[in-house]
C-alpha positions in Angstrom: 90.3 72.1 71.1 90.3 73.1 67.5 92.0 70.9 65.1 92.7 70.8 61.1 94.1 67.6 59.5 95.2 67.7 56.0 95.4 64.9 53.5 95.5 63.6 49.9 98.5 64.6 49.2 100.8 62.8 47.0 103.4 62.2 44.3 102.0 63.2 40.6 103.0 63.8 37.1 103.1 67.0 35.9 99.8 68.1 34.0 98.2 65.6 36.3 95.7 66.4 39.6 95.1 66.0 43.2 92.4 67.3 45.5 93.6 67.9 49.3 91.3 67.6 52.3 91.4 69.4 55.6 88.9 67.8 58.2 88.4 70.5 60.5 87.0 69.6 64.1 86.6 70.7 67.8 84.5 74.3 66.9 81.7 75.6 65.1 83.4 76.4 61.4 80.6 77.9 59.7 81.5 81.1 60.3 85.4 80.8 59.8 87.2 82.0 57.0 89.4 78.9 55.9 92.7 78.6 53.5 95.3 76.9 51.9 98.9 77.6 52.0 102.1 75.9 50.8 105.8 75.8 51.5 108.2 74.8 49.1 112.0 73.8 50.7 113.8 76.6 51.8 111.2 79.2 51.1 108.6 81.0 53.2 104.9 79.8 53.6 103.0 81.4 51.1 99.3 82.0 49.9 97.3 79.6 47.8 93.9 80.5 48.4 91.1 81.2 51.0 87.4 80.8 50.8 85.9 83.2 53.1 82.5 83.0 55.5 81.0 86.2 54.2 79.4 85.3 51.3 81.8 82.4 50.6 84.0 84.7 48.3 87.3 82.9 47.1 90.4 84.4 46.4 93.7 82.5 44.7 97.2 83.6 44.3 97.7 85.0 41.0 100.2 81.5 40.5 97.3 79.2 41.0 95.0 81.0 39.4 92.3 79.2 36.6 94.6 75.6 37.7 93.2 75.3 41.7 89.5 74.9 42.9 88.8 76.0 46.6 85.3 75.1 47.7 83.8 73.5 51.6 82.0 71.0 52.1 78.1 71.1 52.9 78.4 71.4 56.6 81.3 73.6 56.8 84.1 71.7 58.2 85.8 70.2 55.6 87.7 72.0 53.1 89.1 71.0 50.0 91.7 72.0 47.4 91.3 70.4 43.8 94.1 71.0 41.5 94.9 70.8 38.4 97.4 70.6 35.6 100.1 70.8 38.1 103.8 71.5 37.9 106.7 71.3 39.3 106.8 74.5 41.2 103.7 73.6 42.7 105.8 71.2 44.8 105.2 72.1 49.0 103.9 71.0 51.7 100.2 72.5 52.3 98.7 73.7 55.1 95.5 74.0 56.3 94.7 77.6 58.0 91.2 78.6 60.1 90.3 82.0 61.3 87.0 83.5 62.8 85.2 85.7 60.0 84.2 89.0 59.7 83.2 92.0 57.7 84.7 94.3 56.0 88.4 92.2 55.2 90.3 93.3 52.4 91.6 89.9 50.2 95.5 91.1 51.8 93.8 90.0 55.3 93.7 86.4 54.4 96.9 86.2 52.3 98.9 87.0 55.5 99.9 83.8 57.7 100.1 85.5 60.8 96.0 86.2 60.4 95.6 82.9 60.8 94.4 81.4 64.0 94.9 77.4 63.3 97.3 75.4 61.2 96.8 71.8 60.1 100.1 69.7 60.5 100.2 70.1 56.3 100.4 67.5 53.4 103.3 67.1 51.2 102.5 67.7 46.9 105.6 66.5 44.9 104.6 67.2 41.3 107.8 65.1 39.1 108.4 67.0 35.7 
């Protein structure tokens, strides 16, 4: 049974960083496309970023961009979010999405949460202004 667990989540200063963690057992991840997504209070989940298995290409929502780092660990199944110079609207709980691979995937496939095949139970960011 597949599983994702988030965590290193926290309370931060704005300006200040935190790198999440999703520890991703019970399959063979090496081939899965694997992404982060937040939800603030009262809004819809919504892309972060994705780092994909075909040649490992990343992709970040246009809000994150230059401020958030996506990369995987060496063995696959462990992906991590480092961000930086946080704000306030950065403030969500993040989630932790897995989905098998393939070619041909235009960057829209993995912004969409119903592409997704697993969810993590998500990690709360509260960034204080």
């Amino acid at each position: 049974q597949v599983q994702l667990v988030e965590s290193g989540g926290g309370l931060v200063q704005a300006g200040g960083s935190l790198r999440l963690s999703c520890a991703a057992s019970g399959g063979t991840f090496s081939n899965y496309a694997m992404a982060w997504f937040r939800q603030a209070p009262g809004k819809e989940r919504e892309f972060v970023s994705v780092i994909t298995w075909i040649g490992g290409a990343t992709y970040y929502a246009d809000a994150v961009k230059g401020r958030f780092t996506i990369f995987r660990g060496n063995r696959g199944n462990t992906l991590y979010l480092q961000m930086n110079r946080l704000k306030p609207e950065d403030t969500g709980v993040y989630y932790c999405g897995a989905l098998p691979d393939g070619y041909g995937r235009p960057r829209d496939y993995y912004s969409r949460t119903d592409t997704y095949n697993y969810w993590g139970q998500g990690t709360q960011v509260t960034v204080s202004s």
